[in-house]
C-alpha positions as a printed Julia matrix, in Angstrom:
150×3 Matrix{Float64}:
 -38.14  -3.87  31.02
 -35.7   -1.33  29.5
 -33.36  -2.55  26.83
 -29.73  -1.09  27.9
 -28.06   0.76  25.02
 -24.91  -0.88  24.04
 -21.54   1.69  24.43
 -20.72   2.97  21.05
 -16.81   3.22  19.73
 -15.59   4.45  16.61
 -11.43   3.03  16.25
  -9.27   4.76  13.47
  -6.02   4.75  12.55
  -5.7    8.42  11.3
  -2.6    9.02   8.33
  -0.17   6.95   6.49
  -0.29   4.56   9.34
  -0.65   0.92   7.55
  -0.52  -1.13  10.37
  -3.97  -1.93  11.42
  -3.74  -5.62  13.26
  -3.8   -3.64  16.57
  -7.02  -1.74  16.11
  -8.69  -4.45  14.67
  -7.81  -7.14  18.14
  -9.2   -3.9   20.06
 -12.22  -3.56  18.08
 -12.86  -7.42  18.3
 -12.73  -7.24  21.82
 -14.61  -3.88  22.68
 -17.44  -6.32  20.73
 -16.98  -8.98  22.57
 -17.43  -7.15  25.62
 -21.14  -6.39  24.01
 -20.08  -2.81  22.82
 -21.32  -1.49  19.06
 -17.61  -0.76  17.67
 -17.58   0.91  13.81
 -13.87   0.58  12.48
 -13.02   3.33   9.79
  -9.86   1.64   8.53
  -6.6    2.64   7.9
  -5.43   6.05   6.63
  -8.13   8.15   7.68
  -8.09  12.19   7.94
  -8.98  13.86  11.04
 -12.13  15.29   9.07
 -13.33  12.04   8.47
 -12.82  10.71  12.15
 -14.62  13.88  13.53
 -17.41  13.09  10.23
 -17.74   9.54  11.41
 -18.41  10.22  14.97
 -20.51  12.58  14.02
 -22.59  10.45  11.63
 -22.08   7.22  14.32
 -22.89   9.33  17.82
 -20.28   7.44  19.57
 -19.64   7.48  23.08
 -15.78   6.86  22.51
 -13.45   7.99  20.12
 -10.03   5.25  19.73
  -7.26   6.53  17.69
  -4.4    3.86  16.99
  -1.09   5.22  16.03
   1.53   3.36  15.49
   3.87   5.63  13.34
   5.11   8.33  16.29
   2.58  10.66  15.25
   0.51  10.08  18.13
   1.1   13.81  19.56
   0.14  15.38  16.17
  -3.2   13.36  15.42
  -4.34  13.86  18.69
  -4.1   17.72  18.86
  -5.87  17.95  15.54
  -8.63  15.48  16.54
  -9.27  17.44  19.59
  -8.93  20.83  18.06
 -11.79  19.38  15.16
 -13.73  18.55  18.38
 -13.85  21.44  19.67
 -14.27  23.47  16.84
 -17.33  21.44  16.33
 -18.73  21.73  19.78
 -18.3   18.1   20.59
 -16.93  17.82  24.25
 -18.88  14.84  25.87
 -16.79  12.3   24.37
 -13.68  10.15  25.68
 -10.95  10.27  23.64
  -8.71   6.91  24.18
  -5.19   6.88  22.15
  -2.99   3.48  21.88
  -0.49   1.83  20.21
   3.51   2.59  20.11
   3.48   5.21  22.97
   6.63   6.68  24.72
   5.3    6.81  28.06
   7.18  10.1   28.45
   4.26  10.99  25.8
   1.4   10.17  28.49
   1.17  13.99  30.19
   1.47  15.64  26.51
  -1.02  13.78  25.38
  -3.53  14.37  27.93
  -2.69  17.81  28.56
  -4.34  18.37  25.23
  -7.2   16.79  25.95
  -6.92  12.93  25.55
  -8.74  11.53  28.38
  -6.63   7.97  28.11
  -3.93   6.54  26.75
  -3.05   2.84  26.24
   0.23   1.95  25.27
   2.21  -1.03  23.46
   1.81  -3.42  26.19
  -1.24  -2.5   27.75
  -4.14  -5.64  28.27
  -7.01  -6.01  26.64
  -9.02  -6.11  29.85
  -7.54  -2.87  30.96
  -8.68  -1.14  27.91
 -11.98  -2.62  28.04
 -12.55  -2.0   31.74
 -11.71   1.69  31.45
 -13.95   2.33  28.62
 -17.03   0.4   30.59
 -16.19   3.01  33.56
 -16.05   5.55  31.49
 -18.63   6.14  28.32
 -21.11   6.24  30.63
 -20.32   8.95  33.17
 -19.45  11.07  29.99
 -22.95   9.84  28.47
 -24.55  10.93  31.98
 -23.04  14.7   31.34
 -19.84  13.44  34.28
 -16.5   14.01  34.79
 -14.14  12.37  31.83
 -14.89  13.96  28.81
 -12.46  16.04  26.52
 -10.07  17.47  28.48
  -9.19  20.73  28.42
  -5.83  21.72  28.35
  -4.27  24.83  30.55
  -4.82  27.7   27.92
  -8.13  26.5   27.91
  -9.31  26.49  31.05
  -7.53  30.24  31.34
C-alpha cells in the first residue's frame, strides 16, 4: 500500500502587512483538508518567502495581502522565482483584491487569485486540483507573462 504524500503550502503575508487573521483561517483550513501548511508569519521579505519554499519544497506558494500591495509583492515573488529556477509551483494570492487587479496579477505569473469574499471551499478545491498536476510536471504552474513567452 502506498502512503499518499500530503499537498504542501507555505502562506505569508509578505511587508508591513499586520493583519494576519485571514491567512491564519486559510491555513487552518488547507489543514483540515489533510494538507501540510507551514505559516511564515507576518512581515516577511520576498527573500525569505522564496528561502522558505525553498527549505519547505512546497507544492503551493499563498501570499495574503491585505495592504494594496498585492501587484508589487507578487511581481517580486515571481521575479525571485524565476531567478531561482523555480517554475513548478502555483502561486495563489488573496485577500483585499480589486477584481480589476485579477488580469494584472496573473499576467505576471500568479496562477490564482482569491479575493475578499471568496469561500473557503473554493480555495481549497482549487488548490486540491491543482498542486498536483503542477507536481506531475502539468499545466498550472508559474505563469509566464507576454515578454516572457516572446
Amino acid at each position: 500500500m502506498t502512503e499518499k504524500v500530503p499537498i504542501r503550502v507555505l502562506v505569508a503575508k509578505p511587508g508591513l502587512d499586520g493583519h494576519d487573521r485571514g491567512a491564519k483561517v486559510i491555513t487552518k483550513a488547507l489543514m483540515n483538508a489533510g494538507m501540510e501548511v507551514i505559516y511564515t508569519g507576518r512581515h516577511q521579505t520576498i527573500a525569505q518567502i522564496v528561502a522558505a519554499a525553498i527549505q519547505e519544497d512546497v507544492d503551493v506558494i499563498g501570499l495574503s495581502v491585505l495592504s494594496g500591495s498585492h501587484l508589487y509583492y507578487s511581481r517580486r515573488l515571481i521575479e525571485a522565482l524565476k531567478e531561482r529556477g523555480i517554475t513548478d509551483k502555483l502561486v495563489i494570492v488573496g485577500g483585499v483584491i480589486p477584481r480589476r487587479d485579477i488580469p494584472a496579477l496573473k499576467e505576471v505569473g500568479v496562477t490564482e487569485v482569491f479575493p475578499e469574499g471568496s469561500s473557503l471551499d473554493e480555495i481549497v478545491d482549487y488548490v486540491k486540483k491543482n498542486a498536483r498536476k503542477v507536481a506531475l510536471g502539468g499545466e498550472g504552474g508559474l505563469k509566464q507573462s507576454k515578454e516572457a513567452r516572446g
